[in-house]
C-alpha positions in Angstrom: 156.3 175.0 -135.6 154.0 177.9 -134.6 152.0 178.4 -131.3 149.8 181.4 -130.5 148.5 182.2 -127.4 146.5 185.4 -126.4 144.4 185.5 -122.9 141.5 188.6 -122.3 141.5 187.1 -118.7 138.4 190.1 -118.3 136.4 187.0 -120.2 138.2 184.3 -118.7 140.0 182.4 -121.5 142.7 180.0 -120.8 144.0 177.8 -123.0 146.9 175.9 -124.6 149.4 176.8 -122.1 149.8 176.8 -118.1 148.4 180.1 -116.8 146.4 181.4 -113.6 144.5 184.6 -113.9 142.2 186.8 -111.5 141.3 190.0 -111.7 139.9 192.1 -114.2 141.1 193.8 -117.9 144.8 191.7 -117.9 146.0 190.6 -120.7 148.9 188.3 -121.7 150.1 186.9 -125.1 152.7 184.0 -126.2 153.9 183.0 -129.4 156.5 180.7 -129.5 158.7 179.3 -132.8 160.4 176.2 -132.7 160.7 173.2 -129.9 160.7 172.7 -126.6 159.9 176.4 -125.3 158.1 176.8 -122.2 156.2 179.3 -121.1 154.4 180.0 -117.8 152.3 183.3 -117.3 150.3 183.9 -113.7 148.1 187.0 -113.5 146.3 188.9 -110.4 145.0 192.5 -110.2 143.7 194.9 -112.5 144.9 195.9 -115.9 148.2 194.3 -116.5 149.8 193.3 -119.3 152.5 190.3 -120.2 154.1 189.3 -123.8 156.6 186.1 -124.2 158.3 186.1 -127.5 160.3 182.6 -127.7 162.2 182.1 -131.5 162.2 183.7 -134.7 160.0 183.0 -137.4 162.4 183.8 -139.9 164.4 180.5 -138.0 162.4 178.4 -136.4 165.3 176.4 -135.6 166.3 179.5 -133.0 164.3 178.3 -130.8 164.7 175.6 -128.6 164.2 174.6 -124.8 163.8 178.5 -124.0 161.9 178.7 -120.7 160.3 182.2 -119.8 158.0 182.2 -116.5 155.9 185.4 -115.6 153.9 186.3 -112.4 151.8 189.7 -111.8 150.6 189.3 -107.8 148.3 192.4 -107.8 149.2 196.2 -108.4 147.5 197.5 -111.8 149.4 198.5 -114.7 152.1 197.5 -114.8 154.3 195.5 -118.0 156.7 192.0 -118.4 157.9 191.8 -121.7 160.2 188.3 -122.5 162.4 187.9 -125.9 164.1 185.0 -126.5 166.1 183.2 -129.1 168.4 180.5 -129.9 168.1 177.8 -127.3 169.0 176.6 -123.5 167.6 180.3 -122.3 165.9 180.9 -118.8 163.7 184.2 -118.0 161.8 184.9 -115.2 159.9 188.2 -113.9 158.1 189.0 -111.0 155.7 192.4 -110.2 154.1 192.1 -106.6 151.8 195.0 -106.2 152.5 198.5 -107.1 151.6 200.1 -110.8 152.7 200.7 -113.7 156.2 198.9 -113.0 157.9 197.9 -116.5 160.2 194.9 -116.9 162.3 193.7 -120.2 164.0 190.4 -120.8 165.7 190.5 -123.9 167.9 186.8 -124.7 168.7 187.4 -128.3 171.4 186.6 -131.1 173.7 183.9 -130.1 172.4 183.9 -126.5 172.4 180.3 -125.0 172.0 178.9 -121.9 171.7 182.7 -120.0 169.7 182.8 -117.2 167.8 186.9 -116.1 165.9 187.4 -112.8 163.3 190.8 -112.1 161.3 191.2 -109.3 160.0 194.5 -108.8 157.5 195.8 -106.2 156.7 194.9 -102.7 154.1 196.9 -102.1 151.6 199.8 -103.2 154.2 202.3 -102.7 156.3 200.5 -105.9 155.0 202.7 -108.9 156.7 203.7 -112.2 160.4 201.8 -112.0 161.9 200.7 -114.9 163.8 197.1 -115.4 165.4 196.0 -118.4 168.1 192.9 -119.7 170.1 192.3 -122.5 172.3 189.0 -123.0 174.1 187.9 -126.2 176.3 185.4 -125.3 176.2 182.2 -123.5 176.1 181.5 -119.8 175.6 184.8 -118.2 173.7 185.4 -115.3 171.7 188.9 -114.3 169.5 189.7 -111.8 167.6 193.0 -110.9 165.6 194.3 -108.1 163.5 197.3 -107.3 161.3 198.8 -104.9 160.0 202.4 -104.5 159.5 204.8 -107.1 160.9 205.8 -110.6 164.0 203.6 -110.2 165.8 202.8 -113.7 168.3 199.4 -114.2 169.7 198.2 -117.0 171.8 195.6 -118.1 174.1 195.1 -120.9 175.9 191.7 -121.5 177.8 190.0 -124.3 180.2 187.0 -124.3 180.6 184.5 -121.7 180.1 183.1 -117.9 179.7 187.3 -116.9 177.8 188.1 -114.0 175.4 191.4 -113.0 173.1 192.3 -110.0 171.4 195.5 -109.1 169.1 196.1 -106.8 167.5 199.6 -106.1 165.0 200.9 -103.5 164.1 204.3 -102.5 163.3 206.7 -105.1 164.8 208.3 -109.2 168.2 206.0 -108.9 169.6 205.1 -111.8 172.0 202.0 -112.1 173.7 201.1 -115.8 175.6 197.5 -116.2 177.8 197.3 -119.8 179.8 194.0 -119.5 182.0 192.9 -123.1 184.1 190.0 -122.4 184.7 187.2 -120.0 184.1 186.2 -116.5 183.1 189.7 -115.4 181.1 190.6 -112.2 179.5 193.5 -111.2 177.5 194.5 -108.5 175.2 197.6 -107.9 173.0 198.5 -104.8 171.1 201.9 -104.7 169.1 202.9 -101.0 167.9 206.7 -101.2 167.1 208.9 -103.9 168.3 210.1 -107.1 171.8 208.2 -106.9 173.8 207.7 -110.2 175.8 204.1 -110.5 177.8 202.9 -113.7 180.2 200.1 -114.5 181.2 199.8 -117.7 183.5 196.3 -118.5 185.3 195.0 -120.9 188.1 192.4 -120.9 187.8 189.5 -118.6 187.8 188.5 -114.6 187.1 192.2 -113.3 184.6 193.0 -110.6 183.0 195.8 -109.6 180.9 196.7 -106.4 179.1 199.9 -106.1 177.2 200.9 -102.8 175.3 204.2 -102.3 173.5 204.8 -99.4 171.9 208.7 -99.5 171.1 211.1 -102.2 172.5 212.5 -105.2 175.2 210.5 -105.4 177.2 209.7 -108.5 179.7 206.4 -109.1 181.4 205.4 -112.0 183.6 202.7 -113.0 185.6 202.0 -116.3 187.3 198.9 -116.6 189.4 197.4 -119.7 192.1 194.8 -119.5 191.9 192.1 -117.6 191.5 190.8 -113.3 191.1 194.4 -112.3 189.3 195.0 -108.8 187.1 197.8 -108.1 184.8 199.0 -105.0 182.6 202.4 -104.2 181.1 202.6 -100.9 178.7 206.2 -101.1 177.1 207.5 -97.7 175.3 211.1 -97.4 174.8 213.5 -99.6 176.6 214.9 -103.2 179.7 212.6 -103.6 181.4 212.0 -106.9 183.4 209.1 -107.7 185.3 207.6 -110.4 187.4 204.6 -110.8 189.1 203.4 -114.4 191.6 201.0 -114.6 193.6 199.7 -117.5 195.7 197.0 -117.4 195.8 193.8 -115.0 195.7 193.2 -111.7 195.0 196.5 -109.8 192.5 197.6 -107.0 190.9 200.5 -106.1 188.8 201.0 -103.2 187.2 204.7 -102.8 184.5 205.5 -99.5 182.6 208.7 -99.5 180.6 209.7 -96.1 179.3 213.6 -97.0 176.9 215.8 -95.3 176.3 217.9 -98.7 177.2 221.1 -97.3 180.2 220.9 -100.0 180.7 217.9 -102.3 183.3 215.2 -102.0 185.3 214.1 -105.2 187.4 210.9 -105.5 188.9 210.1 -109.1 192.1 206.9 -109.2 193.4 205.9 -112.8 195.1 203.5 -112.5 196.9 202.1 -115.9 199.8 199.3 -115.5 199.9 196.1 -113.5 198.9 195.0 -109.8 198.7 198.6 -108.7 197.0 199.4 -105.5 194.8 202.7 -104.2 192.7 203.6 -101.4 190.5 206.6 -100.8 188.5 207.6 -97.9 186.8 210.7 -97.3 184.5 211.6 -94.4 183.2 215.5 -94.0 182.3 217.9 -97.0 184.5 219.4 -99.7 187.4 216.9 -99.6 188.9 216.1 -103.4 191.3 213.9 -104.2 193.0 212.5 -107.2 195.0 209.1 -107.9 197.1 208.6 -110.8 199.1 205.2 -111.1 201.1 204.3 -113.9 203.2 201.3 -113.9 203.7 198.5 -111.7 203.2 197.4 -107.9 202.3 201.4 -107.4 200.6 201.9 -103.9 198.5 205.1 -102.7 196.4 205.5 -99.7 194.6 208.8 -99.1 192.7 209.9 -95.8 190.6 212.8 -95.9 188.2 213.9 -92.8 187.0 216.8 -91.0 
């Protein structure tokens, strides 16, 4: 079964589906393949533009019970774009104000019962960020934020019950989910201006928290095995730091506070079983390194001046 849907709310059609438009020149189109889908689409301010794409018309059976919901308050410009297939799905997207903002859902292959959350914008001063999720899989939950100007997020997950939030205000951060396996969390929070975040999972039940407050700021975590713990807490200017962990069971905590007079480095590997590792620096051109192999290893390092 085959439904199309396309408004030119400039002229004032609605049909067919639940929608609310005002303003002038936005436009929004649905087709949807298959049962069940739902699709909600809510439209204010000048010149925007939203697409919902619900199953594949090469298998209509793909799509069933998807729900996608879409709501432009305001702000000109600006892009929600919703792809979903296979069944059990949820998508909704946000844009309050601002302009030419850009948000992707994508639920695709195998994906069932994932839900994704965007909201971007809180005001004029929102303009040009970049949002975009992709699930394959079943069960996982992502959620992304922004406010303030040329921001970029994206999310990557595959497999099951995994977990992602990032949310970014201030101005040119860039925050990059990959999650491959089980039961994996991760959680990015950017406040300043062109700060760098990256967690990159794969195994099952790790979690990662990355904080940066300031700017120019770089945080990276690699995690493969499984249960592995790790947390980056960034304040000032220029820090660098980089957690990977292979194995099971280990934690690594690094916190950076720089002036940017000289940059601060922090880099822990960490490869074995229920090691442990703590780095703190406070002051400008601190670097230290952690290396754990083994079991049960513990390391805390102090640097300050």
């Amino acid at each position: 079964m085959k439904k199309s849907f396309r408004m030119f709310l400039a002229a004032g059609i609605l049909a067919f589906l639940p929608a609310m438009a005002f303003g002038e020149s936005n436009l929004s189109e649905v087709t949807q393949f298959g049962s069940d889908n739902a699709a909600d689409v809510s439209q204010t301010g000048n010149t925007n533009s939203a697409y919902i794409m619900q199953g594949d018309e090469s298998v209509p059976v793909d799509g069933l019970s998807n729900i996608a919901k879409q709501t432009q308050t305001g702000g000109n410009l600006n892009l929600e774009t919703i792809y979903q297939i296979n069944q059990n799905n949820y998508a909704e997207q946000n844009q309050y104000d601002g302009q030419s903002n850009q948000a992707i859902i994508r639920q695709d292959g195998s994906a069932e019962g994932n839900r994704a959350y965007q909201n971007q914008g809180f005001g004029a001063y929102s303009v040009s960020n970049w949002a975009k999720i992709e699930q394959v899989g079943a069960r996982n939950l992502s959620e992304q934020t922004q406010d303030g100007l040329a921001n970029w997020a994206y999310i990557n997950q595959t497999s099951l019950l995994n977990t992602a939030s990032q949310t970014q205000s201030g101005e040119n951060n860039t925050a990059s989910i990959y999650q491959n396996g089980d039961r994996l969390t991760a959680t990015q929070v950017q406040d300043g201006t062109s700060n760098n975040a990256l967690a990159d999972q794969t195994g099952s039940d790790h979690s990662a928290t990355q904080t940066q407050t300031g700017v120019s700021n770089t945080a990276q975590v690699g995690q493969t095995g499984g249960a592995n713990v790790a947390i980056q807490e960034q304040f000032g200017v220029g820090n660098f730091a980089k957690i990977e962990q292979y194995g099971t069971g280990n934690y690594a905590y690094q916190s950076q506070d720089s002036d940017g007079a000289f940059a601060t480095t922090a880099f822990a590997l960490q490869n074995g079983t229920g090691n442990w590792s703590s780095q703190i620096q406070t002051g400008t051109g601190h670097i230290t390194h952690v290396t754990q192999t083994g079991a049960l290893n513990s390391a805390t390092v102090l640097q300050a001046n």
